[in-house]
Structures are given as structure tokens and as C-alpha cells.
C-alpha positions as CSV (number, residue, x, y, z in Angstrom):
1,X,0.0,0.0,0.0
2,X,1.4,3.5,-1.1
3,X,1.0,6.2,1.6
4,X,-0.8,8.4,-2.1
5,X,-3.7,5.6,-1.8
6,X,-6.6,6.4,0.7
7,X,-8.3,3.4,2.2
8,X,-11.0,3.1,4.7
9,X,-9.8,1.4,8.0
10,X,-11.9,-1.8,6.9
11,X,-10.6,-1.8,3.4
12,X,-7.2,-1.9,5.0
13,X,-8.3,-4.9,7.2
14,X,-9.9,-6.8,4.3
15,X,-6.4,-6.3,2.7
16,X,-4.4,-7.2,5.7
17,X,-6.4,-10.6,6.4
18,X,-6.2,-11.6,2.6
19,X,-2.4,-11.2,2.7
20,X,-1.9,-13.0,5.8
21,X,-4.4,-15.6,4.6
22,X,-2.2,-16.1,1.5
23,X,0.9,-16.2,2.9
24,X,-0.2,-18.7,6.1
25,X,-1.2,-21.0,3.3
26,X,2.7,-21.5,2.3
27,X,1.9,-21.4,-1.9
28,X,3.4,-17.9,-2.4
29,X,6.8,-17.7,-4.0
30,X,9.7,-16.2,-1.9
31,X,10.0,-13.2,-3.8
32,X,6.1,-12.7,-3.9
33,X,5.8,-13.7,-0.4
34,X,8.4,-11.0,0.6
35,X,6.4,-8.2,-1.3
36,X,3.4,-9.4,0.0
37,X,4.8,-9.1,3.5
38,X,6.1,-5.6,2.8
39,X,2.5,-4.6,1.8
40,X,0.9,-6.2,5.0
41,X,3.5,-4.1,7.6
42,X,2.3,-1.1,5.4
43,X,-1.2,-1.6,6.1
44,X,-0.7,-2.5,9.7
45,X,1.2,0.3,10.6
46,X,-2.1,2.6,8.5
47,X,-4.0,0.3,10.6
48,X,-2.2,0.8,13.9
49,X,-1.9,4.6,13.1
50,X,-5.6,5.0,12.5
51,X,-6.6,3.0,15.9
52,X,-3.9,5.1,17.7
53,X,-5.8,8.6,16.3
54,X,-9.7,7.6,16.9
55,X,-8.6,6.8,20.8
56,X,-6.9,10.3,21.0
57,X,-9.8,11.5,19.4
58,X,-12.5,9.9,21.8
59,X,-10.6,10.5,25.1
60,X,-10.9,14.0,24.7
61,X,-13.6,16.0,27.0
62,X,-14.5,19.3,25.6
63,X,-14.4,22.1,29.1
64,X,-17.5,24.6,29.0
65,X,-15.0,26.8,28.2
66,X,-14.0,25.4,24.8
67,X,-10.8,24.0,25.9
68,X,-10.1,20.4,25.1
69,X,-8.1,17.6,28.4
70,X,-7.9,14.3,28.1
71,X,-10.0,12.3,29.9
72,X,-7.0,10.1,31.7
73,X,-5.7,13.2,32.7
74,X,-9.0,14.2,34.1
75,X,-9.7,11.4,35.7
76,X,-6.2,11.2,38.0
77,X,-6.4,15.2,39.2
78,X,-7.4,15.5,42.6
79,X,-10.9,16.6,42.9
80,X,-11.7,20.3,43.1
81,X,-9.0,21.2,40.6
């Protein structure tokens, strides 16, 4: 996968389980195999990115005054702060 190609999150998956599928099977030549596995660390790395955004994204409170804190870091502070 080339980082100029957009794929949705599932796409990527799809992607992902078909090469691992392939290559788990043992029928792939070497060179292919290699390139396949070269592909699949791409897209689990866009995979591993993407997870790692949406849970920065969905620990975030927005304050009543705008202002955006993370939730962990709410959730340790004494209380009354």
C-alpha cells in the first residue's frame, strides 16, 4: 500500500487478512511472499496509526469553556481542581 492511496480502516483490514491468509497458506513464492509481507506491515502500521488517532480523538472532553483535556488526565487530578 502507497501512503498516495486512501483506504477506509476496513478496506485496509480486508487487505491485511487476505495477505496474511495467503501467505499462512505457504503457496506464495519467496519473492512474492516477501512483497506481500512488505505490503501487510504497510497496512498494519495505517492500521495501527488510524486505531492510535480515533482513541486520541475519543478521550478528549470538551471544558465549558471550549478548551479540550484528556479524559485520563482528568480522571487522576485530585478533585476540586
Amino acid at each position: 500500500m502507497k501512503a498516495e492511496k486512501k483506504v477506509s480502516f476496513e478496506e485496509a483490514m480486508n487487505q491485511l487478512e487476505a495477505i496474511v491468509t495467503r501467505l499462512e497458506a505457504g503457496d506464495v513464492p519467496l519473492e512474492e511472499a516477501l512483497e506481500q509481507f512488505k505490503v501487510g506491515m504497510d497496512l498494519s502500521k495505517y492500521c495501527q496509526d488510524t486505531l492510535n488517532n480515533a482513541e486520541k480523538t475519543l478521550t478528549k472532553i470538551i471544558n465549558p469553556d471550549g478548551s479540550e483535556a484528556n479524559f485520563e488526565e482528568l480522571a487522576t487530578q485530585p478533585e476540586g481542581e
